[in-house]
C-alpha positions, 0 to 999 in steps of 0.5 A: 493548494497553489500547485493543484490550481496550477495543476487544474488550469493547464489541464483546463488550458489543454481542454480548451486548445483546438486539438483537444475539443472533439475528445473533451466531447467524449471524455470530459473531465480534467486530469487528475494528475498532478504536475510537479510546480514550476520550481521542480520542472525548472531545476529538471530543465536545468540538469539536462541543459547542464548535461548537454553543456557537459557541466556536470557537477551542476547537473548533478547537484541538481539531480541529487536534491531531486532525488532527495540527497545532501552534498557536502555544502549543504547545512542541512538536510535536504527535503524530501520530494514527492514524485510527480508525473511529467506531463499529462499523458495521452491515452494509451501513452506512456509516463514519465515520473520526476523521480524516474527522469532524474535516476535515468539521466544519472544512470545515462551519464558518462564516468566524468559525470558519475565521478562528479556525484560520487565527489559532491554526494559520496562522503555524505552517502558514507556518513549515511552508511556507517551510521545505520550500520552502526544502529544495524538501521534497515530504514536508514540503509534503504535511505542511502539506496533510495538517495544515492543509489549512484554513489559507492555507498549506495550501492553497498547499501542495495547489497546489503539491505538486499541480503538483510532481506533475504535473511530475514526470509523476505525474498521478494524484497530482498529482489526488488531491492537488488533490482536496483542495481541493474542498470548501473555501470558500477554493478559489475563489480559486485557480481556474481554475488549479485546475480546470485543473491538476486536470482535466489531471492526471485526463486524464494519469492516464488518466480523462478521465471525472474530467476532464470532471466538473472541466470543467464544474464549472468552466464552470458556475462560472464568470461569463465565457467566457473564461479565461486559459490559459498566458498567453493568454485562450481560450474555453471549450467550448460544449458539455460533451461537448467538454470533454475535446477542448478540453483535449486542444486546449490541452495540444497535444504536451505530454507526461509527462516520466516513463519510459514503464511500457508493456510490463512488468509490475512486480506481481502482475497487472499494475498498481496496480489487480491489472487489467493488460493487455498487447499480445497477438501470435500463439500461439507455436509453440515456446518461445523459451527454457526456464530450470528454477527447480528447482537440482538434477533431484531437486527436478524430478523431485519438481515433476513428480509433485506436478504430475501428482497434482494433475491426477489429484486434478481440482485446478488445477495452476497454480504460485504463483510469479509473474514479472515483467519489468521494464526497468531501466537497465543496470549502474552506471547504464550508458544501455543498458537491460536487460530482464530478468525476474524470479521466484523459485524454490523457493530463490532469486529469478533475474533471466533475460535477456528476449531469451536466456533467459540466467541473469543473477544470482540471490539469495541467493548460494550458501552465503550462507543457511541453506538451501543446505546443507539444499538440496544434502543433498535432491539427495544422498539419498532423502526421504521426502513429509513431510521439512520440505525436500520439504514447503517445495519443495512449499508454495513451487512451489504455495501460497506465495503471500507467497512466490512474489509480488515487486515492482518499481518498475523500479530495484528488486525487492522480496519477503518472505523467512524465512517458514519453513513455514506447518505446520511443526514440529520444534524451535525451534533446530537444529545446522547444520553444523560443530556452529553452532547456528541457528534452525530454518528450517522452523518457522512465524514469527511474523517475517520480513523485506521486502528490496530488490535494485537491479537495475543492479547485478545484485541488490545488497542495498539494504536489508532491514526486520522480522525480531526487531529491525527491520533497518534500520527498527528500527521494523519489529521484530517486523513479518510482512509479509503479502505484497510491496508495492505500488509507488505514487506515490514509496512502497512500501505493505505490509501487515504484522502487527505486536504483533496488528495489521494495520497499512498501513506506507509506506516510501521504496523507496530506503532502506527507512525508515518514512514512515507507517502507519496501523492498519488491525485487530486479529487477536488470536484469529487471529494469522498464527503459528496460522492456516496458511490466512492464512499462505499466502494472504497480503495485498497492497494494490490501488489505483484512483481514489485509493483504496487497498485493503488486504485483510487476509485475517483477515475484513476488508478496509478503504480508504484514502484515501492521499492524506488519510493516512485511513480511508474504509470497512471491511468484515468478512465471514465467513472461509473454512474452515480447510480451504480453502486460497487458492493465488493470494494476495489 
């Protein structure tokens, strides 16, 4: 709280200068990003005057903590730090990260300088290395790359959670973590094993574009023609154009080993990068099938009259809840796969047979949430357009699109729930049936809950995270999550507003636990609870070419480099009136 208030007064303080009074005029509004506090500016100051007065084992030190490493004085194990912008951008300016700056003037030193980080940090960055290959620990290894990618050790780690990945038929992962190396002085001495590893990955990640670049790198590096690959010695190509053929040469019928994704759509607008496509067929002359989301002819008939006032009103009448279909393995683990897709509706989230239109399963089960009792009532008797369950039938079938965006990584299915209603009103705590007094669900919450249903068990609750006290990351408690995440890389990236933050949190999809986050901005004066507009619109992150794009819907959007676990760039801009609603979600 300290560091936002600070944060808060020096963007007040820039806005009151003389310099900046004609464009607060224009754009009035305060910087959402937050500063590093005074304590980590300060140690950044110390390590480039360190450097200047060439004391480079006190800079190093220093630059290692930042990054999050031990050295051998240490007694125990340094706390992690989140990465922080700089200092507020200009528009149009570029900008500079904590984590960014530290890695820069690391790489920036000259050998006396790496060989004092590789004396204070190398022992503790072997110990690291050696005991997640013990475990054969993937997370453990990308510690020793994230920490002390500057140390032997750590650059073993790179190759080899670089080739883990690979492996694994994960070649977008496996480029983005060998990318790391770039840069290095030390690099040259695992090429050309490097420059292959890396272009094959790119070319496997389909971006051969990236993998020509490697390519030729390599050549014009390179002081022979020649070089070993797999065992053998083989000639470079002779022109550069040709790199791309001559991979494709060497690699021959070598394949992925991972489970083809093709032909399902397991997010909102196809893939990772909100850009999918898929193979079209000719026009369907008559529906295959046809399963109604409404549960009773009430909630229809109710549907097909907003739908037709919508269409008079010259608005689009496009719903907001969005299927998937996803193959997965069948029940138990059973070899037969099943194809199903998946949707929410204005109450529950269905799994339908692909080929027969069949029902196969739906959650909540009946009676086993607070709104069925609510719901069956609606069918019975006459409600009027403002009754909270005819304006949540409403809001979740047209606008909600938290609600009605879900997620899968093809053993799972993932969706926020308990999001009440972004207008609503009424008083805090009910009396249900039976005289049980409850929370009322229709209010606007300041909390919900991310919950994962394993498909091979017809939607079996695994896990549920957020909510007041976290659920089974207490973690989470007090988290709202702005929308479902997004499946990447063996992780499940969410955005979720917690204590007046939006925060990237990653989590493991298989058991729901916290494996990293990283503050992204402050939204005190515009928190989720008071904005109905960010309520419903909602935010889920975008990923392409190594970078990850998390809009926030509260006048910023910022990347991250998730393979670095760092901030690349932010961006504010001017928010949407109040009083225009998105319908599709960000």
């Amino acid at each position: 709280m300290i560091r936002r208030l600070a944060c808060r007064l020096a963007a007040l303080l820039v806005l009151l200068s003389p310099a900046w009074a004609a464009q607060a005029q224009d754009s009035p509004r305060l910087d959402v990003f937050l500063l590093p506090d005074y304590q980590l500016r300060q140690q950044l100051d110390e390590a480039h005057k360190a450097i200047a007065e060439r004391r480079y084992n006190d800079a190093v030190r220093v630059l290692g903590r930042l990054l999050g490493g031990s050295d051998a004085g240490d007694t125990e194990e340094s706390a992690t730090v989140e990465d922080y912008f700089l200092e507020l951008a200009a528009e149009g300016a570029a900008q500079q990260s904590l984590k960014a700056e530290a890695r820069r003037m690391l790489s920036s030193l000259p050998p006396d300088g790496l060989a004092s980080y590789e004396l204070l940090y190398g022992h503790q960055a072997e110990l690291l290395l050696e005991a997640a290959l013990e475990r054969g620990d993937a997370e453990s290894l990308g510690e020793v790359a994230r920490k002390y990618l500057h140390t032997k050790a750590g650059c073993q780690a790179v190759m080899l959670l670089g080739r883990r990945h690979l492996a694994s038929g994960q070649p977008l992962a496996a480029a983005l973590t060998l990318s790391q190396l770039n840069d290095l002085p030390t690099a040259a001495q695992f090429e050309p094993e490097l420059s292959i590893l890396s272009a094959t990955s790119w070319l496997l990640a389909d971006s051969p574009e990236h993998a020509s670049e490697t390519l030729v790198a390599l050549k014009r590096s390179s002081r022979s023609a020649k070089i070993t690959f797999a065992g053998k010695e083989t000639a470079l190509f002779r022109d550069d154009e040709d790199a791309v053929d001559w991979l494709q040469t060497q690699l021959g019928d070598w394949r992925l080993n991972a489970t083809s994704l093709e032909h399902q759509w397991l997010v909102y607008r196809g893939d990772e990068a909100r850009n999918g496509s898929t193979v079209g067929s000719v026009p369907l002359v008559y529906e295959r099938w046809a399963v109604p989301t409404p549960n009773f002819p009430k909630q229809q008939k109710v549907l097909l009259e907003e739908q037709r006032q919508l269409i008079k009103q010259r608005v689009p009448a496009l719903p907001g809840l969005h299927p998937l279909v996803v193959r997965h393995a069948g029940v138990d683990g059973a070899s037969a796969s099943r194809e199903v897709v998946l949707t929410r509706t204005p109450s529950r989230l269905i799994a339908v047979d692909f080929q027969t239109g069949e029902r196969i399963w739906f959650y909540p089960p009946w009676g086993q949430d607070p709104e069925s009792e609510e719901v069956a009532s609606f069918a019975k008797t006459t409600s009027s357009a403002d009754t909270p369950e005819m304006m949540r039938l409403k809001q979740r079938t047209w606008h909600d699109a938290p609600f009605g965006q879900i997620s899968s990584d093809g053993e799972r299915v993932f969706f926020v729930q308990d999001l009440g209603l972004a207008d609503g009103n009424g008083p805090p705590m009910i009396v249900a049936g039976g005289g049980i007094i409850r929370p009322n669900p229709d209010r606007p919450r300041s909390t919900n809950e991310l919950t994962a249903l394993e498909l091979g068990r017809e939607g079996y609750l695994v896990w549920s995270v957020g909510g007041v006290d976290g659920g089974d990351e207490p973690q989470l408690a007090d988290a709202f999550f702005l929308g479902p995440p997004l499946p990447l890389m063996d992780g499940l990236y969410v955005l979720a507003e917690v204590k007046g933050d939006v925060r990237l949190v990653v989590l493991d999809p298989a058991s729901g636990r916290l494996v990293w986050q990283q503050q992204l901005c402050a939204v005190d004066n515009q928190a989720i609870l008071d904005d109905a507009a960010r309520r419903l619109g909602g935010a889920s992150p975008s990923f392409s070419d190594g970078v990850l794009i998390c809009p926030t819907s509260a006048g910023a959007v910022i990347a991250v480099d998730v393979a670095k676990r760092s901030l690349l760039w932010g961006y504010q801009y001017l928010e949407t009136p109040k009083d225009r609603r998105p319908s599709g979600g960000f």
